[in-house]
C-alpha positions in Angstrom: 0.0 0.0 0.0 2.9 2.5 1.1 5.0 1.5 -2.3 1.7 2.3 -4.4 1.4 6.0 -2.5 4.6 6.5 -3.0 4.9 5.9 -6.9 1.4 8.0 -7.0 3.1 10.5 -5.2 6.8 10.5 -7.6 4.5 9.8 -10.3 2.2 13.0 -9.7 5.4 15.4 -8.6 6.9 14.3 -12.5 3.9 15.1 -14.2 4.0 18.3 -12.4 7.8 19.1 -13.2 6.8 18.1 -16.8 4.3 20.5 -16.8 6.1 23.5 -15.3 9.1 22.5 -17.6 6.5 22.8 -20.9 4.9 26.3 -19.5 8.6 27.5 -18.8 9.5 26.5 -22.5 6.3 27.9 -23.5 6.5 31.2 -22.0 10.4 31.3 -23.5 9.0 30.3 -27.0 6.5 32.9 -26.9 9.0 35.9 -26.0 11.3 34.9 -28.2 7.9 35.1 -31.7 7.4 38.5 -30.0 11.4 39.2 -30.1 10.9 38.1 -33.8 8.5 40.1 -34.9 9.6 43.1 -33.4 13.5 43.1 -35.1 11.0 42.0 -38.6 10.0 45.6 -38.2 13.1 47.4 -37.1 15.3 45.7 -39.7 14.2 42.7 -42.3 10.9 44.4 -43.1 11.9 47.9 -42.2 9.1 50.2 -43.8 11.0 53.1 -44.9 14.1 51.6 -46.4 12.9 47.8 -47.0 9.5 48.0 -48.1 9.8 51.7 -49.0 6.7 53.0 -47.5 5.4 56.2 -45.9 8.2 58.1 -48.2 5.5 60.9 -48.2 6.5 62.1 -44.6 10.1 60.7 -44.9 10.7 63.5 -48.2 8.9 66.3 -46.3 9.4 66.4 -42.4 13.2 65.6 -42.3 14.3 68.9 -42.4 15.8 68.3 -39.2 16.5 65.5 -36.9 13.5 67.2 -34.1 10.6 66.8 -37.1 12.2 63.0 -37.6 11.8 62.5 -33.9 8.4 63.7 -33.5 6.6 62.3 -36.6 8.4 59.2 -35.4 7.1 58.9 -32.3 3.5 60.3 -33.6 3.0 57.6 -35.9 4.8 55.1 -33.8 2.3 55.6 -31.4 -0.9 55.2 -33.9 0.6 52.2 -35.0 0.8 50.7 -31.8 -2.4 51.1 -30.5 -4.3 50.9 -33.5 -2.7 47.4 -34.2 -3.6 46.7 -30.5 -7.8 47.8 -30.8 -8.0 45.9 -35.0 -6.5 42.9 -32.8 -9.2 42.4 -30.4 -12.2 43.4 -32.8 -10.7 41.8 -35.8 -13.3 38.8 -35.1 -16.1 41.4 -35.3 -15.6 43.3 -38.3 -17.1 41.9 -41.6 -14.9 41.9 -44.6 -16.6 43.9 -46.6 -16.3 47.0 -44.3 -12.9 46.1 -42.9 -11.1 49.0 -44.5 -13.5 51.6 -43.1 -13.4 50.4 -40.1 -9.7 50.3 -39.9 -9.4 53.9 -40.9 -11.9 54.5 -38.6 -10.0 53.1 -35.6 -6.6 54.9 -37.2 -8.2 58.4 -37.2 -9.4 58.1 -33.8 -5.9 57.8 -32.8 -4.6 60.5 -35.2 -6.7 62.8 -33.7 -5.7 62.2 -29.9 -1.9 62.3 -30.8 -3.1 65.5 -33.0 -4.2 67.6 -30.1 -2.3 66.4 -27.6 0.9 68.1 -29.9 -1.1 71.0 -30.4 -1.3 71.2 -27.1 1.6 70.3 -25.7 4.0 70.7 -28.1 3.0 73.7 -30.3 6.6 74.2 -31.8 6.6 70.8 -33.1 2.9 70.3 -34.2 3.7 73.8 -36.3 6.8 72.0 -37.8 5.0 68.7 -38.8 1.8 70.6 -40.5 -1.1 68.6 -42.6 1.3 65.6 -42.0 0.2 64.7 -38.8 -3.1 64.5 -39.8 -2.3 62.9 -42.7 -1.3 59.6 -40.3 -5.1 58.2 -41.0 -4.5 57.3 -44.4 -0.2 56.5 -44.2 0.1 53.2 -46.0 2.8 51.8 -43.4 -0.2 52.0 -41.0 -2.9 51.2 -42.6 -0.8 47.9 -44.3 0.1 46.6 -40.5 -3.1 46.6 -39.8 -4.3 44.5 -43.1 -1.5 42.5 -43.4 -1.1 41.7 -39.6 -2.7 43.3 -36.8 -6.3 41.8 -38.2 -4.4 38.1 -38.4 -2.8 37.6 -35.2 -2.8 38.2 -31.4 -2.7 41.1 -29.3 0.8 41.1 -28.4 2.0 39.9 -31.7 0.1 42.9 -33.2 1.6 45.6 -30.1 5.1 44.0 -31.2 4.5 44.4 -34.6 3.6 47.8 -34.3 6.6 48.7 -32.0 9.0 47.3 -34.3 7.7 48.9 -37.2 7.4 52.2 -35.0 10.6 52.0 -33.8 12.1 51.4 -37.5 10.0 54.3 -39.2 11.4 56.5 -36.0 15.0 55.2 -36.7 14.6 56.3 -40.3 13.1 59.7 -40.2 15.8 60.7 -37.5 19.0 59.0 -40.1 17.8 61.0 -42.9 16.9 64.3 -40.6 20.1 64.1 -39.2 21.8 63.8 -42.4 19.9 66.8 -43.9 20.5 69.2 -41.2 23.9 68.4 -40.9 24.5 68.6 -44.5 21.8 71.9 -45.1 22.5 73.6 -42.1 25.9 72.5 -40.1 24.0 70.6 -36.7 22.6 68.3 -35.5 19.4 68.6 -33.1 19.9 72.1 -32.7 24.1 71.4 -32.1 26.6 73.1 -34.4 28.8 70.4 -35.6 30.8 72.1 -37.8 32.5 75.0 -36.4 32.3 77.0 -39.8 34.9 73.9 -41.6 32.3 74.2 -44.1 29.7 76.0 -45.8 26.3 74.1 -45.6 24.6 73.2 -48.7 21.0 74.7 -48.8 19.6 72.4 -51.2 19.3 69.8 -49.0 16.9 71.5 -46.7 14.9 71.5 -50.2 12.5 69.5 -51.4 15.3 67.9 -54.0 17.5 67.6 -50.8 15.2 64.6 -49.2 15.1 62.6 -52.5 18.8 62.9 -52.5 19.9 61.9 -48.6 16.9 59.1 -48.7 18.1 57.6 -51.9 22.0 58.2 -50.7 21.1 56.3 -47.5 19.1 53.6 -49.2 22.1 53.2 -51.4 24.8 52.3 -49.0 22.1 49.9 -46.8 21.6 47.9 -50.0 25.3 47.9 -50.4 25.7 46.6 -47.1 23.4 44.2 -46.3 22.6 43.0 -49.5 22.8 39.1 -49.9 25.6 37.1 -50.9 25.1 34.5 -53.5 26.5 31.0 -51.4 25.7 29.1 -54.2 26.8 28.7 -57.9 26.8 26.8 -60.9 23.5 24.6 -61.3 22.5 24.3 -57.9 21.7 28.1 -57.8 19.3 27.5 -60.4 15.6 27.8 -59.6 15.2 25.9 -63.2 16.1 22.7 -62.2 16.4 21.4 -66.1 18.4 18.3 -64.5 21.8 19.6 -67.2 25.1 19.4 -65.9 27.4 21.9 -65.7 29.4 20.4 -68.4 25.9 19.9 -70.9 24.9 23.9 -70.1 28.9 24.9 -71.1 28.5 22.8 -74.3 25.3 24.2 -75.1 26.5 27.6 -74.2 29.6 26.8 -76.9 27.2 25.4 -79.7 25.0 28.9 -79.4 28.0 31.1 -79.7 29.1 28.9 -82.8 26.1 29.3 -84.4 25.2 25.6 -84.3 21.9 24.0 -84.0 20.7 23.2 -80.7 
């Protein structure tokens, strides 16, 4: 009788360690998706200089480093929250009026982050203009919340927003930077160059932005652009089942002009 308790009893405390160990590996597994889907918004997907989107406000507000900060932040903190509300209704909203209803949900939060600038930060919400209103219909926004926010969970959807956020933010504040440096000799306000060079106004210009973005977008696809690993056949996508030896003799009997 005692020998039975007691295997009941090692038996029960294993099933329990089991289970702790699975909820441990759980909980791990699930902060490391959310890890995931954040960095797939601050660097594999990033919207401005992967998936090129929102270059609207990109072009106009980074005058300076300031404008790239607070548009940054603005629309960071649309995305967020607007991702966070389509998330938990997304089971309630028919298809056919999802895109109004997502817009609806997105102006809502435009116009809290609107007049809390205007009240708060007039300097800034001066700066930014028609573009901060113009956050209801910014495609970076509105695609999250199609492409993602209406598809998965809360917190994937609050991650997804962050990293996105947090990439757009990164961007505008790069290319501000660059601008003001290059347009006007500082840097948030800072003089940087101590007169070693006379600032080049263009690039506080419209012309200027198209320049610095597509400057910057340059040397990140120069960077981290992908390395082919593979050559020869197996790169192929074709998969016509020639050897490398058939393709160069093939290749030989077109440049001679012979029959294939």
């Amino acid at each position: 009788m005692s020998d039975n308790a007691e295997n009941k009893a090692a038996g029960g405390g294993a099933s329990g360690s089991a289970g702790a160990l699975d909820a441990a590996n759980a909980g791990g597994s699930a902060g490391a998706n959310l890890l995931t889907v954040f960095r797939n918004g601050l660097l594999d997907e990033n919207p401005t200089f992967r998936l090129i989107l929102g270059t609207c406000p990109t072009l106009a507000v980074t005058t300076s480093a300031v404008n790239g900060v607070g548009m940054g932040l603005s629309a960071m903190a649309v995305l967020i929250c607007s991702n966070i509300v389509i998330s938990l209704i997304r089971n309630l909203i028919p298809d056919t009026v999802r895109i109004p209803a997502f817009i609806t949900v997105i102006a809502g939060f435009v116009t809290i982050v609107d007049l809390l600038l205007h009240a708060f930060v007039p300097s800034l919400y001066s700066a930014l203009g028609i573009f901060i209103p113009l956050i209801v219909v910014n495609c970076i926004i509105l695609a999250r919340a199609e492409m993602f926010a209406c598809k998965n969970s809360v917190a994937r959807s609050a991650a997804d927003g962050l990293g996105m956020g947090v990439g757009f933010t990164a961007a505008l504040i790069l290319i501000g930077s660059l601008r003001e440096f290059l347009g006007n000799g500082t840097i948030f306000g800072i003089d940087l160059t101590q007169r070693l060079f006379s600032p080049a106004a263009l690039m506080l210009l419209p012309p200027g932005g198209f320049l610095a973005y597509g400057a910057v977008l340059a040397v990140i696809n120069k960077v981290t652009r992908n390395k082919t690993a593979v050559v020869g056949c197996d790169a192929c996508p074709l998969r016509c089942g020639m050897k490398d030896g058939e393709r160069a003799g093939l290749a030989d009997a077109r440049g001679n002009g012979g029959a294939v």
